[in-house]
C-alpha positions as CSV (number, residue, x, y, z in Angstrom):
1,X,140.6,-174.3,-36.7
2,X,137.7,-176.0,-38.8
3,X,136.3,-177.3,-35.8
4,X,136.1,-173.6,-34.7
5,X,134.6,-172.0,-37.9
6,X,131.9,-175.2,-38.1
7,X,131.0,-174.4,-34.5
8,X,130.7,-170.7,-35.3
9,X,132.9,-170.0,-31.5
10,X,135.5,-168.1,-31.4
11,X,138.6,-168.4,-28.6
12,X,139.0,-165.2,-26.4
13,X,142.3,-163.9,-27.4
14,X,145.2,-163.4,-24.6
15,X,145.5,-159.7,-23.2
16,X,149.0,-160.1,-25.4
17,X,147.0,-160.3,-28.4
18,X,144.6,-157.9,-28.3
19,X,144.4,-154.8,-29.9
20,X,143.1,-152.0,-29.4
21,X,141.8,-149.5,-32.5
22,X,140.6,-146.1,-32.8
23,X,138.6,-145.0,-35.9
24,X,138.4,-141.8,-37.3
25,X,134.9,-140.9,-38.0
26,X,135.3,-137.9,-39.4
27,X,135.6,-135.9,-36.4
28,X,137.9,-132.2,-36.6
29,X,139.6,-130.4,-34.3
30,X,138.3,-126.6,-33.4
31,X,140.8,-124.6,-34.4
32,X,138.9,-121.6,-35.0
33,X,138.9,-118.2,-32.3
34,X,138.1,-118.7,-28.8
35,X,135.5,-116.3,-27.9
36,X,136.8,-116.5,-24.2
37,X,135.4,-115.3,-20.9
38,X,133.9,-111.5,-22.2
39,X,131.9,-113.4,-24.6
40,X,130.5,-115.6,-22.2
41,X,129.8,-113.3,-19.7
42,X,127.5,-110.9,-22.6
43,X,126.1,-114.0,-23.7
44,X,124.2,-114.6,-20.5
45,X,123.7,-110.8,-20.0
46,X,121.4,-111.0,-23.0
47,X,120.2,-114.1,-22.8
48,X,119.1,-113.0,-19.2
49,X,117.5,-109.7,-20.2
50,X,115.4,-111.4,-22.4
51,X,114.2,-113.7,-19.9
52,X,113.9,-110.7,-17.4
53,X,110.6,-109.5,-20.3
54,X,110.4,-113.3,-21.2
55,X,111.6,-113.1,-24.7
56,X,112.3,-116.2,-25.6
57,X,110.1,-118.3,-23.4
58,X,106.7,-119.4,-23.6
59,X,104.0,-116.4,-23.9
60,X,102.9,-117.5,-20.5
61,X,106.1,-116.2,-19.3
62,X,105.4,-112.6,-21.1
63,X,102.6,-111.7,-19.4
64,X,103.3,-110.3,-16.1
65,X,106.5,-108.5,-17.7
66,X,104.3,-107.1,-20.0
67,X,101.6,-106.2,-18.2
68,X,103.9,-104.3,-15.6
69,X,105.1,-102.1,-19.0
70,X,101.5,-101.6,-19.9
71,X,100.8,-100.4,-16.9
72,X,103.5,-98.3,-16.6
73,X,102.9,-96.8,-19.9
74,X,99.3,-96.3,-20.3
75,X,98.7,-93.2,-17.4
76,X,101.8,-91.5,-19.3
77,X,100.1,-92.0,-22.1
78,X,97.0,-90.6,-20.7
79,X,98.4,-87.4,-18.9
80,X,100.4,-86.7,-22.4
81,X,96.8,-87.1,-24.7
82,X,95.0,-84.7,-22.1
83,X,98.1,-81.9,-21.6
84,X,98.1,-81.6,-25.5
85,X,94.5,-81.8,-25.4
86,X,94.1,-78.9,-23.1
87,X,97.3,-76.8,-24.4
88,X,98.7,-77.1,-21.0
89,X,102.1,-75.3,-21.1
90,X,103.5,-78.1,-18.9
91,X,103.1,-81.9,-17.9
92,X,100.9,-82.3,-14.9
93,X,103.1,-84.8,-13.1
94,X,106.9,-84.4,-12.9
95,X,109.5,-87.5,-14.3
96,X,110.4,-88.4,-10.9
97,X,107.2,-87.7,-9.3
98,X,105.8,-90.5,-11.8
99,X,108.0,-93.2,-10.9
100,X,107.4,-92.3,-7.1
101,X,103.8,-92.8,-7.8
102,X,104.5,-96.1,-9.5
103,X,106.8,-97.5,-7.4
104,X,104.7,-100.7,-6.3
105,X,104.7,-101.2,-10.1
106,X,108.7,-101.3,-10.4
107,X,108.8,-103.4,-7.5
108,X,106.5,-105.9,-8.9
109,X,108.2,-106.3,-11.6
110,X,111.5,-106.6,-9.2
111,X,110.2,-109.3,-7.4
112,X,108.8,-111.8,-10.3
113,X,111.9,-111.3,-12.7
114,X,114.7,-111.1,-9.9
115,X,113.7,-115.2,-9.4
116,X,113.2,-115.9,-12.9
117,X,117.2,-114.8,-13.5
118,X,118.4,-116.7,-10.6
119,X,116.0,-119.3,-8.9
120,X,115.8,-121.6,-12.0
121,X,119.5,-122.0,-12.3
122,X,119.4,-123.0,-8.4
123,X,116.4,-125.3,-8.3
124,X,117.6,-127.4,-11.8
125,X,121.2,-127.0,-10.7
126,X,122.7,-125.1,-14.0
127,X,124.5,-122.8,-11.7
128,X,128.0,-125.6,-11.9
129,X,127.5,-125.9,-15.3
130,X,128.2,-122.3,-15.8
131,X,131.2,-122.9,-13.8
132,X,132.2,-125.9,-15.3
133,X,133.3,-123.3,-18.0
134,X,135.9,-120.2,-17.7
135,X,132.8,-118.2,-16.8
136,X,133.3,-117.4,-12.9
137,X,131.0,-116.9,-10.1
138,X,132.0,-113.2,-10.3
139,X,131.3,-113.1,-13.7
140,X,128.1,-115.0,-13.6
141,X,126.7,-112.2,-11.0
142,X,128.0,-109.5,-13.2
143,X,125.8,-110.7,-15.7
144,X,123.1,-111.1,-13.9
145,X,123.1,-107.9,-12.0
146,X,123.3,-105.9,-15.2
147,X,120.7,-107.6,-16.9
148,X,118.4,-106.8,-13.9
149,X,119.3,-103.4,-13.0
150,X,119.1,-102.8,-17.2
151,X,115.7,-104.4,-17.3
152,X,114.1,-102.2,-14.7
153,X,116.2,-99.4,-16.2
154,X,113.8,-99.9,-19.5
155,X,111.0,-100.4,-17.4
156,X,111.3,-97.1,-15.8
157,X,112.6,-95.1,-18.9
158,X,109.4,-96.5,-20.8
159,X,106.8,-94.1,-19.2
160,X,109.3,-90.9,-19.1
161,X,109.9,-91.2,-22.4
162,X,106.5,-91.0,-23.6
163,X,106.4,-87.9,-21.3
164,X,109.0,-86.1,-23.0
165,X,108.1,-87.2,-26.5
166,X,104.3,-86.3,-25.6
167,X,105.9,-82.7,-24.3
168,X,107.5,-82.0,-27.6
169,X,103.9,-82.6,-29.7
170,X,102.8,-80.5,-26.9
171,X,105.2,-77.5,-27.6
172,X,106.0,-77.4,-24.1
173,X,109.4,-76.0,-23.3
174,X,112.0,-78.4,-24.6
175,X,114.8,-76.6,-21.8
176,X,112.1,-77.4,-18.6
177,X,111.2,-81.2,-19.9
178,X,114.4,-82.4,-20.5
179,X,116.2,-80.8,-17.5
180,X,113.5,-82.5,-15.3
181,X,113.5,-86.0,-18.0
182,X,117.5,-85.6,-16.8
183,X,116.3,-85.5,-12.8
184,X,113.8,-88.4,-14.1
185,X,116.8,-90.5,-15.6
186,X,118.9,-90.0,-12.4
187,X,115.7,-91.1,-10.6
188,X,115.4,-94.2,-12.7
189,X,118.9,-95.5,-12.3
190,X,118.4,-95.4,-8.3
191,X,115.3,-97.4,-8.6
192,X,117.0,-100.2,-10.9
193,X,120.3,-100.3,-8.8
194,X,118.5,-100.3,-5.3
195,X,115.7,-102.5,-6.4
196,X,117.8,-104.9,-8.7
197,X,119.8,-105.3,-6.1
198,X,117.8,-106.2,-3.0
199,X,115.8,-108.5,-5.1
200,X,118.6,-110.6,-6.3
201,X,120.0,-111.0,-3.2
202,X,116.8,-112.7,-1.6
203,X,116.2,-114.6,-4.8
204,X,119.6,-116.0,-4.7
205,X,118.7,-117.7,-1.6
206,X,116.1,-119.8,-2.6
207,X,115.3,-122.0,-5.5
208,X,111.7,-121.5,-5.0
209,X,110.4,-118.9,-7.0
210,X,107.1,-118.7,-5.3
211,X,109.2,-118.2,-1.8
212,X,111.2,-115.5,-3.6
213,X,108.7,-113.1,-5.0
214,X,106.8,-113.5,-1.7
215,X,109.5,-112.4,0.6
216,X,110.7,-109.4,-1.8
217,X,107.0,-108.4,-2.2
218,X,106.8,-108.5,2.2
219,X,110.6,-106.5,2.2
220,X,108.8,-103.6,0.1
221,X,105.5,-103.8,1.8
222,X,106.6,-104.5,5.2
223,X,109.6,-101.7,4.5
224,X,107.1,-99.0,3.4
225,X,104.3,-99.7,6.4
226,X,106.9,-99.5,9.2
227,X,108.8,-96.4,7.7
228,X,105.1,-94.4,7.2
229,X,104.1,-95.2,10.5
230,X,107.2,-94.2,12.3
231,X,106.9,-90.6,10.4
232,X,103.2,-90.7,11.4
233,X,104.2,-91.0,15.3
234,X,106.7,-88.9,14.6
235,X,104.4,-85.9,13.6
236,X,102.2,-86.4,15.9
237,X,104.8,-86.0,18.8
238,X,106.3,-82.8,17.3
239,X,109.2,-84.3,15.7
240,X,108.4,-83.1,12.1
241,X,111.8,-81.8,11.6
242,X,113.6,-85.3,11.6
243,X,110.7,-87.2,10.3
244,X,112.7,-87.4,7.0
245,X,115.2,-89.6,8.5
246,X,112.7,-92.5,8.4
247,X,112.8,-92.5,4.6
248,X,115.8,-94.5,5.2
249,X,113.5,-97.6,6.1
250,X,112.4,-98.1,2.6
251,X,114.1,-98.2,-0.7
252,X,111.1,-96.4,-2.8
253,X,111.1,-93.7,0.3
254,X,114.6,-93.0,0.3
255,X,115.0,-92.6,-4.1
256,X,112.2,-90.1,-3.8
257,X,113.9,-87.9,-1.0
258,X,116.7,-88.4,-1.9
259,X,116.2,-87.1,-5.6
260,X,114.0,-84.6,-4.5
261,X,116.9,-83.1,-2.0
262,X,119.5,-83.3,-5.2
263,X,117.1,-81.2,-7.6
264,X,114.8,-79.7,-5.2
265,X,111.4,-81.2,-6.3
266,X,108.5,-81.8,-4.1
267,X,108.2,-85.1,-2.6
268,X,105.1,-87.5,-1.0
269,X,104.4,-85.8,1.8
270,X,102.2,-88.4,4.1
271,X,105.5,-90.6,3.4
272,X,108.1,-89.2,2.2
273,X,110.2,-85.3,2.9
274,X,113.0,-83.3,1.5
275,X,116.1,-84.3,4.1
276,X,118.3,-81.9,5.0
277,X,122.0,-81.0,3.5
278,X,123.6,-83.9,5.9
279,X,120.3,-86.3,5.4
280,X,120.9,-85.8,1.8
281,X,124.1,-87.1,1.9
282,X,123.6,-89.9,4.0
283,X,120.8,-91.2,1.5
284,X,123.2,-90.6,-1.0
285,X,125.6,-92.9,0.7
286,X,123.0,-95.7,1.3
287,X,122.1,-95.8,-2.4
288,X,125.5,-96.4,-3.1
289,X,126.0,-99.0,0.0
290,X,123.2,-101.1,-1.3
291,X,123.8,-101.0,-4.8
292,X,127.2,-102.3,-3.7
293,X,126.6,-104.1,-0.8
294,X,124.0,-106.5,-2.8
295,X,126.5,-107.2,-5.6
296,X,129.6,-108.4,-3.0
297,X,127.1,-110.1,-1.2
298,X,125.9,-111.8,-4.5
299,X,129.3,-112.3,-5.4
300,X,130.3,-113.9,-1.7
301,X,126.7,-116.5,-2.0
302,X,127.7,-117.6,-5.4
303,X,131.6,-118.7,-4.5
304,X,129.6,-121.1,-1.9
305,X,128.0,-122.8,-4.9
């Protein structure tokens, strides 16, 4: 043994001899509430909103959001300053009229934030570590879905409710501006189900978020150009009566006939008509299809993953 402290060695002890220790550094056990699966599921709804107007993030990642509000904003703001300024007895441009006119705006906005919610988690590969939790793919998508459709929702309401506001300081009728702020709600809600929707769906499939705003900008565009110029052949061979019917071709097309044919407003007529009682319906029904379609199909991607 002196030997063996002098030589400063020490002999490997026999697997019979050693033993193991664990040492309490001063670690506790949780035993508070577990917030469970609705918590987690609100968590990323916010957290995901917020990133949809890039709260949060760096203030390069505000401006486009931004900007799309701005832009949305500022011609309400303008037709308001000028009806008051004139003492017109009503708003120049109806609620849903507006956000017809501004489509290309919401769908924008669509297409750069619908990536921005689901691209990231793909390309770094966060989307397991979600799972790796009680959250479920089902209620990963529900969170996403709803922050989406919610974040259009407020892009949409922005403008209309500077209209009404503006139509109040006006003394316009309150009964005629907030019936038509009600069709312009209504309106709103199609274009943030519809849009939301579509947009996810495409941006689920990619991890590029260059790829994905491209090909939801070219689903829009591409949607709109083919659906005007069928109507335009179809006027020009004396088939005005059904030219409605190709409103179904595009999702901005089909919201404004469709919410013109439930409240009887005026629509776009170089691309857009009132449908008929049965048209009506059967735009009605596609709403609801593609609201619901995109979200099962969402649901269905994100199992795979």
């Amino acid at each position: 043994m002196s030997d063996q402290r002098t030589s400063g060695t020490r002999t490997p002890a026999s697997p019979e001899q050693r033993l193991d220790v664990i040492h309490d550094i001063g670690y506790r056990h949780y035993e508070g509430p577990r917030l469970g699966v609705g918590y987690a599921t609100r968590s990323l709804y916010t957290s995901s909103l917020r990133g949809a107007f890039g709260l949060g993030r760096s203030g390069k990642s505000k401006i486009l959001p931004m900007a799309m509000a701005v832009i949305m904003a500022v011609p309400a703001l303008i037709i308001v300053a000028v009806s008051i300024y004139v003492k017109m007895t009503k708003l120049p441009v109806d609620y849903p009229q507006y956000l017809t006119n501004l489509q290309f705006v919401t769908a924008v906005f669509a297409a750069a934030q619908a990536p921005v919610l689901l691209s990231r988690d793909l390309r770094f590969m966060t989307v397991p570590l979600y799972f790796s939790r009680p959250l479920r793919s089902s209620d990963y998508v529900r969170a996403k879905f709803a922050a989406m459709v919610s974040a259009v929702f407020i892009l949409t309401m922005l403008p209309m409710l500077i209209m009404w506001i503006g139509s109040m300081l006006g003394s316009m009728d309150f009964g005629y501006n907030t019936r038509h702020f009600a069709f312009g709600v209504v309106a709103a809600a199609f274009y943030s189900l519809v849009y939301s929707g579509l947009a996810l769906l495409i941006a689920s499939l990619t991890p590029r978020r260059g790829f994905g705003v491209a090909a939801i900008i070219a689903l829009f565009m591409v949607s709109a150009g083919i659906a005007g110029a069928l109507r335009g052949v179809m006027h020009v061979t004396g088939h005005q009566a059904n030219a409605f019917w190709t409103s179904m071709l595009n999702p901005g097309f089909l919201i404004d006939s469709t919410t013109s044919w439930m409240f009887g407003l005026s629509t776009r007529g170089e691309v857009a008509s009132t449908p008929t009682t049965l048209g009506g319906i059967v735009f009605l029904l596609e709403i609801a299809v593609l609201a619901a379609g995109t979200f099962a199909l969402l649901v269905r991607r994100y199992r795979k993953i």
